[in-house]
C-alpha positions as CSV (number, residue, x, y, z in Angstrom):
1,X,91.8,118.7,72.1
2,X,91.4,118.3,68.4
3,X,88.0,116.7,67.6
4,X,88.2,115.3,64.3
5,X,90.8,112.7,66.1
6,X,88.9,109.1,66.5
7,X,89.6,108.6,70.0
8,X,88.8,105.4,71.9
9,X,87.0,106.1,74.2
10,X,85.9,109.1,72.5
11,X,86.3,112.5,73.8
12,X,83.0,114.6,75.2
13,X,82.5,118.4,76.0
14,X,84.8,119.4,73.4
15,X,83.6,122.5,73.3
16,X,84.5,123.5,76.7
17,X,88.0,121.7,76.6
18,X,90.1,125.0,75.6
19,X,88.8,127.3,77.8
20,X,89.2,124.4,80.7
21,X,92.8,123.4,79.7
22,X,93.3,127.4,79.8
23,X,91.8,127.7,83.7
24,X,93.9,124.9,84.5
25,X,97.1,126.8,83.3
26,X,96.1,129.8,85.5
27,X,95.0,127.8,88.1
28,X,98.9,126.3,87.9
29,X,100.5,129.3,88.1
30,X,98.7,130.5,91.0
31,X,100.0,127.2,93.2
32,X,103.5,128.1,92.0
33,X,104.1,125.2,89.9
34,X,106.1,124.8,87.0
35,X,105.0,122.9,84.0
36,X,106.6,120.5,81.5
37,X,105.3,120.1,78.3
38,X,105.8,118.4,74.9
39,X,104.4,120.5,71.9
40,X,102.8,123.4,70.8
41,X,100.5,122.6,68.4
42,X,97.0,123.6,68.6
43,X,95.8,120.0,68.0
44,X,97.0,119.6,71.9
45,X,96.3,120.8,75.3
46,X,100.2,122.1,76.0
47,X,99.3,124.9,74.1
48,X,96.0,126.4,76.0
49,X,97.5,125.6,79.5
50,X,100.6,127.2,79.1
51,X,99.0,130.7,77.3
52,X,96.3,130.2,80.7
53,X,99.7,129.7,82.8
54,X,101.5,133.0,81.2
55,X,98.5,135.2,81.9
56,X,97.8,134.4,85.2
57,X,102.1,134.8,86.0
58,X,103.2,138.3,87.0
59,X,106.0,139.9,88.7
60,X,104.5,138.3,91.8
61,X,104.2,134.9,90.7
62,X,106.9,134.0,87.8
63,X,106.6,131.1,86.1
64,X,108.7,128.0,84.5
65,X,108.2,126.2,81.6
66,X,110.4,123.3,80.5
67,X,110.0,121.7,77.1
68,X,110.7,118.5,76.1
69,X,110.5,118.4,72.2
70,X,112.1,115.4,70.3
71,X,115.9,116.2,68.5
72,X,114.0,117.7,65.0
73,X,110.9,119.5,66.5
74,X,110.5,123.5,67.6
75,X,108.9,124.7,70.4
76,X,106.8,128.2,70.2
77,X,104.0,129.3,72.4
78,X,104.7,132.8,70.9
79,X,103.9,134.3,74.7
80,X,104.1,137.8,74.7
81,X,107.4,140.1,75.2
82,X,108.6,140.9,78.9
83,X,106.2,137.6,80.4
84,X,107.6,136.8,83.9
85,X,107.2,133.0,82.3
86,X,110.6,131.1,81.3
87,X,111.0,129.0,78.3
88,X,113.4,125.7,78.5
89,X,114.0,123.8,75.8
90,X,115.6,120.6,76.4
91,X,116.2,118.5,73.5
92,X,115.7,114.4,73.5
93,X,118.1,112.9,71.8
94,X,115.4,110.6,70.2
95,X,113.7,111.5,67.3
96,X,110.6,110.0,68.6
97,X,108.2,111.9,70.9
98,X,107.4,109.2,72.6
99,X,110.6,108.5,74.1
100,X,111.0,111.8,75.2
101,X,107.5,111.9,76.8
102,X,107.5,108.7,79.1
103,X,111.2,109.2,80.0
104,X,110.1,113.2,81.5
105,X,107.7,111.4,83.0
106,X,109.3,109.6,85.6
107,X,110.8,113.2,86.7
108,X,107.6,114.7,87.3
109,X,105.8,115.5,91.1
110,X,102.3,115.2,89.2
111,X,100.8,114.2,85.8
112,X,97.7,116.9,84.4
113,X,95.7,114.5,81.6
114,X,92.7,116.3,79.7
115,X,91.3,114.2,76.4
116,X,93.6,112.4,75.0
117,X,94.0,108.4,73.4
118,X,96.3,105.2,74.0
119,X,99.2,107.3,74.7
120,X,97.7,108.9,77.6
121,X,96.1,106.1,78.7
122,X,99.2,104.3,79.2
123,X,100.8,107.3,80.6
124,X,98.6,107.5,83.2
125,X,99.2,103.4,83.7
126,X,103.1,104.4,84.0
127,X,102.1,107.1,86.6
128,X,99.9,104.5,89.0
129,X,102.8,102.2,88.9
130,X,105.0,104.5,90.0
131,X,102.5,106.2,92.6
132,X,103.1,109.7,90.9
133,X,100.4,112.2,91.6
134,X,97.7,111.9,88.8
135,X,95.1,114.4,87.6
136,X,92.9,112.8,85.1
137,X,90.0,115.1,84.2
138,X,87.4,112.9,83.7
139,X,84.7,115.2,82.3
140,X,86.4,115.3,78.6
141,X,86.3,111.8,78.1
142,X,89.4,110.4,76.0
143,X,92.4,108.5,77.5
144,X,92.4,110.7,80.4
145,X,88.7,109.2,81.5
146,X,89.8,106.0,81.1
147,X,92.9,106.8,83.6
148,X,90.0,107.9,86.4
149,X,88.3,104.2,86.1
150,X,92.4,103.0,86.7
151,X,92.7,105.4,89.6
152,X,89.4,104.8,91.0
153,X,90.7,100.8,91.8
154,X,94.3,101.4,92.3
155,X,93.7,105.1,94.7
156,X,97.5,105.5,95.3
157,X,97.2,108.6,97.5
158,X,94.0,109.4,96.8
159,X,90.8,109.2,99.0
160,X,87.3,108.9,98.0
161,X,86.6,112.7,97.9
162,X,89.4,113.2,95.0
163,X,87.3,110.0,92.9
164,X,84.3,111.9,93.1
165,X,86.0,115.2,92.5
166,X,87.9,113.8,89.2
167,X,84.5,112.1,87.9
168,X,82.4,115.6,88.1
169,X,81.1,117.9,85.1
170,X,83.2,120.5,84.4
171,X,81.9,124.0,86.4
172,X,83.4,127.2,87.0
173,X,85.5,126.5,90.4
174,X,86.3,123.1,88.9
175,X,90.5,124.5,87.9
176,X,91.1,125.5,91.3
177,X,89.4,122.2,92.9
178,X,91.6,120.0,90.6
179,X,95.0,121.7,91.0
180,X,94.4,121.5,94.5
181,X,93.6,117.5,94.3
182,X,97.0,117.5,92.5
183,X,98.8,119.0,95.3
184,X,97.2,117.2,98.2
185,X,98.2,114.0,96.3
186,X,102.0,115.5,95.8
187,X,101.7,115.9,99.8
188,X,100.5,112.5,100.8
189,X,103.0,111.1,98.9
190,X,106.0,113.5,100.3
191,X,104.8,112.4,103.8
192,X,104.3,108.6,102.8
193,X,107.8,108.8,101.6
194,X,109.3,110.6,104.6
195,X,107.7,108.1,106.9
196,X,109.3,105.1,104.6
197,X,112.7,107.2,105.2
198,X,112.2,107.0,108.7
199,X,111.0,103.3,109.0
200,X,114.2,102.7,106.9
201,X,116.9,104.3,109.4
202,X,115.1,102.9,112.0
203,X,115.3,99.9,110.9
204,X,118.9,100.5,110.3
205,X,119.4,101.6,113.5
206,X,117.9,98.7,115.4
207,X,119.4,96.4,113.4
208,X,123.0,98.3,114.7
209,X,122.1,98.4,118.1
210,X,121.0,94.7,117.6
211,X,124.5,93.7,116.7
212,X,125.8,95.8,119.6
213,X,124.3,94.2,122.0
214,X,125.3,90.2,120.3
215,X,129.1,91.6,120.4
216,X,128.4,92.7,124.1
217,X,127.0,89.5,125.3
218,X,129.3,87.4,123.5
219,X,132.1,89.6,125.0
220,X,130.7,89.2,128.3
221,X,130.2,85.2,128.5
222,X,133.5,84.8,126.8
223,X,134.9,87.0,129.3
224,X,133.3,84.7,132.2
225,X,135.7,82.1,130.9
226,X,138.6,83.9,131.9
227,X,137.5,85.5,134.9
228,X,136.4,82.1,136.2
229,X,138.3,81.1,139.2
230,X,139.7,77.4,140.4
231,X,137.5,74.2,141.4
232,X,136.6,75.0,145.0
233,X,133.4,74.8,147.3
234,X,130.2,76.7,144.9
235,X,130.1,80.2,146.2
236,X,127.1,82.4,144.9
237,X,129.4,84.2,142.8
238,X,130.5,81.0,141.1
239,X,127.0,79.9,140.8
240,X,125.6,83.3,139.2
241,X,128.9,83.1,136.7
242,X,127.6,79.5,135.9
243,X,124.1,80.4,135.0
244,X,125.0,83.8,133.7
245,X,127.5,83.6,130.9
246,X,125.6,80.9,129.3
247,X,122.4,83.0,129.3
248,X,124.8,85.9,127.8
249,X,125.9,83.6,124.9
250,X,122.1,82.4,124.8
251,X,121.0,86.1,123.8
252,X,123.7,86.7,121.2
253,X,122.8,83.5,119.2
254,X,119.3,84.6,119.5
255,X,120.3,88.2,118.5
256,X,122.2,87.1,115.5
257,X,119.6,84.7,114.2
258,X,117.3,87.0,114.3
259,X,119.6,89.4,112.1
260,X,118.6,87.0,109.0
261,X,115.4,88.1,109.4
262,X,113.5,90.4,107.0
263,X,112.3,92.6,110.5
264,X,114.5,93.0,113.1
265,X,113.0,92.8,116.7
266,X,115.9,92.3,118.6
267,X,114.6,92.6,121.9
268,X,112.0,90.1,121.3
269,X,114.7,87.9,120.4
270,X,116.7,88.7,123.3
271,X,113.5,87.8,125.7
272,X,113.1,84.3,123.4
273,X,117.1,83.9,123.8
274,X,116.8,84.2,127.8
275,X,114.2,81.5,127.8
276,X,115.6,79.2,125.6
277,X,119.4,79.5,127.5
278,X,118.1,79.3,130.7
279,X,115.9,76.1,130.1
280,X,118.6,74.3,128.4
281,X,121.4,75.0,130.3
282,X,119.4,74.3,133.6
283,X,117.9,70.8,132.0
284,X,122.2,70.4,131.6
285,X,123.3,71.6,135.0
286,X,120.7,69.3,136.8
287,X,121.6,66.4,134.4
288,X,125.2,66.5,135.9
289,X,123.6,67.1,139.5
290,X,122.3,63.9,139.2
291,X,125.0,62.3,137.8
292,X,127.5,63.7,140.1
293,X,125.6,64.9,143.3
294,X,128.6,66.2,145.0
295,X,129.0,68.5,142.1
296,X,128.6,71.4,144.2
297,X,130.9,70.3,146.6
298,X,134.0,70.9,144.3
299,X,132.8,72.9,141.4
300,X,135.1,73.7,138.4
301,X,133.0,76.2,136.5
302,X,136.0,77.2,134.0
303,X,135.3,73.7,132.8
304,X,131.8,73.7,132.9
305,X,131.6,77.1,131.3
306,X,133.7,75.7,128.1
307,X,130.5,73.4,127.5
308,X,127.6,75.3,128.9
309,X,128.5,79.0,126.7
310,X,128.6,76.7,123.6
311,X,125.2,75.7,124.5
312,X,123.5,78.4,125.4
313,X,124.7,80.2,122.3
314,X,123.5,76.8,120.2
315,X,120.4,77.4,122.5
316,X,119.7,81.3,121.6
317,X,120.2,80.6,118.1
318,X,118.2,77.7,117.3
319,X,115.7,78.9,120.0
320,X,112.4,78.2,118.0
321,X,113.3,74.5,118.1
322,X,113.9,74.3,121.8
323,X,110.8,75.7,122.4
324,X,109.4,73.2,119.6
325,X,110.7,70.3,121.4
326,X,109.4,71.4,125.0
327,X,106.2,71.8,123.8
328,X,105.9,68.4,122.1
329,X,107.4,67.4,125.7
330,X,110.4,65.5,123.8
331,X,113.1,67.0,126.1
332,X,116.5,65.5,125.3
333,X,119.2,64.3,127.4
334,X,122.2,66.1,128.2
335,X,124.2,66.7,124.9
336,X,127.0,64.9,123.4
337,X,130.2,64.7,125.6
338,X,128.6,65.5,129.2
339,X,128.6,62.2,130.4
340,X,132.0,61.9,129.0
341,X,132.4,64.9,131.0
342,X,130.6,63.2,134.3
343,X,132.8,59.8,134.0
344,X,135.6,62.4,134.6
345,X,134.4,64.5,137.8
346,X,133.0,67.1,135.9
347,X,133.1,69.2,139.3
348,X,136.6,69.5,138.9
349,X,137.7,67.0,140.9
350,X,140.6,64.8,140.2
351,X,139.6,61.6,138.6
352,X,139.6,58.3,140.9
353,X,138.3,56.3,143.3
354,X,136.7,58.2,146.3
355,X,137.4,58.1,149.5
């Protein structure tokens, strides 16, 4: 934190910045986390949180520091001999920091901002877009307050205790307190991104089982076709088989529009499919009853079946207008071709005069 620097907004409690950064290295290496940094110069915080990260790593806690300089600059933080802390330098292959500093940051669990000007500000910007874990210290002023006032409308996975906590004066348990926001963010995030995981393969899953069952039912009613015996006397089988394989159609098409959905529900389509089959091929069926009242009598439901399986699939697909048009209580006719269909025994009769 380098004071001479004219900051907007300006920086505050300079004099208690070093020894802060340095509690906030300790505290660091006490939750085990590694740090990656951009310079040691004494103008910037890198330098006081790591030498406060080295002291407080031991043989029981070792520590990791990865360092991020552009291609021409040199790293030293001149720790002592034999530290349990690790030194990486990876070199950018930019010569300008910058490049090397917001494209690190996209790696990162969590972002530690004390002081700082534009460039932390927008780094902390970057950070809320991307919902990485922030820590903007607030009570040194700089870039890094202005980052709190961002967080404080934008919250990612924060709650009003961490605002509060961000905003307060800088005290003797304040390292610890921070760090520890740090981490609970870094943990709401790791659980809001498992649960996203989850709702994903469910989704993935149900939208599977969703085509299963369309291939099923579409199976099944085309199956009905060929299982279907000759015109004779209606027989309950005969009946359910008439009604049936039609419904089965109805619940693929309704299956399969509601795969174009951006949510799969599935079985909520299958339960609109049903109701939407069973109407329309009922309004049909009865249509032809009147038509042909000895329908029954000499029932051909192969031939039926070859119109009513189209038209419950039409029906399950296109189910939000059938609905539509029963509740505006503009029910249609039979469709096209079923009174050619009734002008030529649609029972299964032979065509001709009756006796």
């Amino acid at each position: 934190m380098d004071a001479t620097r004219g900051l907007t907004p300006p920086l505050r409690n300079v004099a208690q910045g070093p020894r802060g950064c340095h509690e906030l290295g300790r505290a660091l290496a006490r939750a085990q986390c590694d740090l990656a940094v951009f310079s040691s110069k004494e103008t910037y915080i890198e330098a006081e949180v790591v030498r406060g990260y080295a002291e407080a790593c031991g043989e029981g806690i070792p520590g990791r520091v990865v360092a991020f300089p552009p291609r021409h600059r040199s790293v030293d933080f001149a720790l002592t001999e034999g530290s349990s802390v690790s030194v990486d330098v990876v070199r950018d292959t930019s010569g300008e920091w910058e490049v090397a500093y917001y494209r690190t940051l996209m790696s990162c669990d969590g972002v530690l901002m004390v002081g700082g000007g534009q460039s932390t500000r927008v780094a902390g910007i970057v950070a809320l877009a991307r919902q990485i874990p922030v820590l903007p210290v607030a009570a040194f002023g700089g870039g890094a307050g202005q980052v709190w006032v961002n967080l404080d409308k934008v919250r990612n996975d924060t709650d009003d205790a961490d605002i509060a906590l961000l905003g307060q004066d800088w005290s003797a348990d304040s390292a610890e307190r921070l760090v520890a926001c740090l981490l609970r963010q870094r943990t709401r995030r790791l659980r809001r991104e498992r649960a996203a995981t989850r709702g994903k393969w469910r989704s993935a899953w149900s939208g599977a089982a969703g085509w299963s069952v369309a291939v099923a039912c579409m199976a099944a009613a085309v199956a009905g076709l060929v299982t279907a015996g000759p015109a004779r006397a209606a027989t309950s089988k005969d009946l359910t088989l008439l009604v049936c394989a039609p419904l089965l159609a109805s619940v693929a098409g309704a299956v399969i529009r509601n795969s174009f959905e951006t949510e799969s529900r599935w079985l909520r389509a299958c339960i609109r499919g049903l109701g939407a089959g069973l109407v329309t091929v009922l309004l049909y069926v009865a249509s032809q009853l009147l038509s042909t009242p000895t329908l029954l009598e000499r029932l051909d439901v192969r031939r039926l079946l070859f119109i009513t399986v189209p038209l419950g699939f039409t029906a399950g697909f296109t189910f939000d207008l059938v609905f539509e048009r029963l509740r505006s209580g503009a029910v249609g006719g039979p469709p096209p071709g079923s009174d050619v269909l009734s002008s030529s025994a649609p029972s299964g009769g032979q065509a001709g005069p009756r006796e």
